[in-house]
KELUM-353576 format. One line per field, with one value per residue (C-alpha): x, y, z. Coordinates in nm, 3 decimals, padded with zeros to 5 digits, always signed. Example, Ala and Ser with C-alpha at 12.3 -4.5 7.8 and 13.67 -1.06 7.14 Angstrom:
2
u <- (+01.230	+01.367)
v <- (-00.450	-00.106)
w <- (+00.780	+00.714)
This chain:
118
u <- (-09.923	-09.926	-09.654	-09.658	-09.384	-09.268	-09.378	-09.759	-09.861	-09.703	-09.412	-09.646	-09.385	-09.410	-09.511	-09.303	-09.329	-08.955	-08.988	-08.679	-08.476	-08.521	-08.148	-08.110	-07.828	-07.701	-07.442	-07.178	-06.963	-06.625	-06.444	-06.057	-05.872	-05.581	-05.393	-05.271	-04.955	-04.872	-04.596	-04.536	-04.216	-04.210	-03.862	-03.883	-03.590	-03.443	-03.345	-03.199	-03.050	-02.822	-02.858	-02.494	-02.550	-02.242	-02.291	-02.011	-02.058	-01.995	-01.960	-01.999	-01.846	-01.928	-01.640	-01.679	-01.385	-01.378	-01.073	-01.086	-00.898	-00.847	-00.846	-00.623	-00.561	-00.662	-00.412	-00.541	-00.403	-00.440	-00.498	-00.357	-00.204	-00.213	-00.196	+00.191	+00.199	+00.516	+00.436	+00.539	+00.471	+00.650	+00.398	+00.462	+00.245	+00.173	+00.313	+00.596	+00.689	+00.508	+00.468	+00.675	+00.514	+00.785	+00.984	+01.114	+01.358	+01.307	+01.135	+00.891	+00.752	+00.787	+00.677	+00.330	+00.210	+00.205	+00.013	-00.258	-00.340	-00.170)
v <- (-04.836	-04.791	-04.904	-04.890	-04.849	-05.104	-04.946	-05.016	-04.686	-04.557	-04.325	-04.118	-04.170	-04.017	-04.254	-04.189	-04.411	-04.368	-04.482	-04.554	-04.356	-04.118	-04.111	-03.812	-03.779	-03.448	-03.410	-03.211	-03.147	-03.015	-02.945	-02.979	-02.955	-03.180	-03.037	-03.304	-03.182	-03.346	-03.168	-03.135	-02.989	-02.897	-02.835	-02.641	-02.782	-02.530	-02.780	-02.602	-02.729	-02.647	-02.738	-02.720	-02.728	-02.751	-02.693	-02.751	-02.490	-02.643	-02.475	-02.622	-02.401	-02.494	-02.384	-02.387	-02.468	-02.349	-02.440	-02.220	-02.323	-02.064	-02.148	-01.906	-02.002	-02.405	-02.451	-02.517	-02.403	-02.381	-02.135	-01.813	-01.937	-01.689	-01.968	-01.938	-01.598	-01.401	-01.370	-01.019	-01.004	-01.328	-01.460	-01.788	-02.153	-01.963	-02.102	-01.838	-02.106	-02.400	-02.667	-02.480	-02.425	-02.063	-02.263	-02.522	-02.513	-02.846	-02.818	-03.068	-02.955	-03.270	-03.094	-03.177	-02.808	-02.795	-02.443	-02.520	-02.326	-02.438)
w <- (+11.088	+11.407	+11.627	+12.021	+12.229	+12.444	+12.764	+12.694	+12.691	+13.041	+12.883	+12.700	+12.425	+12.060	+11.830	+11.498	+11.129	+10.957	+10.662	+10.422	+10.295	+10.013	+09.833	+09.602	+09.370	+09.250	+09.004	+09.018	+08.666	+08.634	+08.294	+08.298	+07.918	+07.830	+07.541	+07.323	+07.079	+06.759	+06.657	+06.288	+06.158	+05.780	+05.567	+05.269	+04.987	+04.688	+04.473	+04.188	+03.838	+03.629	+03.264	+03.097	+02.686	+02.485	+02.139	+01.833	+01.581	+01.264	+00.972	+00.578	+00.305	-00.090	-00.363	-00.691	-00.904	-01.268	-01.514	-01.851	-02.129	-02.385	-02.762	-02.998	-03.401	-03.356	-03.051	-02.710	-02.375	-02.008	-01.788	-01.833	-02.120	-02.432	-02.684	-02.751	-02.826	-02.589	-02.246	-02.173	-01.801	-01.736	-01.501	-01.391	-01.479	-01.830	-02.131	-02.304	-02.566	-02.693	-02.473	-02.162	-01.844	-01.788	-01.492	-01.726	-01.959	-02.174	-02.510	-02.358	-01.973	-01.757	-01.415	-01.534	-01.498	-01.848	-01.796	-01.594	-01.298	-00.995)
């Protein structure tokens, strides 16, 4: 395309075409870092028991009881008691004379040991 000056040809001016323009786009990167902070915070509990245990020691105990009557000549008596024979070492609760317990005097023995153990 060919475009004259306005001077008909008497400047002896250039002729020049511009033509559009070119755009170029260059990129330019950067790299900036933003720290973000979650903050955690962590607490460690002792927990710690403490297991009282009573106990009640109980204790069971068996007896056995035995009563021994003594049989001398057809005549029965209690414990200890020699079947109305003397009674030479005066213990006590045995029968010295028929019927007696030794503590009483009576013929009959109304204290109801009657020479039995007691």
């Amino acid at each position: 395309m060919n475009k004259r000056c306005h001077c008909h040809g008497r400047c002896g001016c250039e002729k020049k075409i511009v033509h559009p323009t070119r755009e170029e786009v260059k990129n330019v990167y950067t790299e900036e870092t933003i720290n973000h902070v979650y903050p955690t915070h962590t607490t460690v509990v002792n927990n710690h028991l403490i297991r009282n245990v009573y106990s009640y020691p109980h204790s069971t105990s068996h007896e056995t009881r035995v009563r021994e009557i003594d049989e001398r000549d057809g005549r029965v008596g209690g414990v200890g008691d020699n079947g109305g024979y003397s009674n030479p070492r005066g213990v006590r609760g045995t029968q010295s004379e028929g019927g007696k317990c030794g503590s009483c005097s009576s013929s009959r023995c109304s204290c109801r040991r009657g020479g039995f153990w007691f």
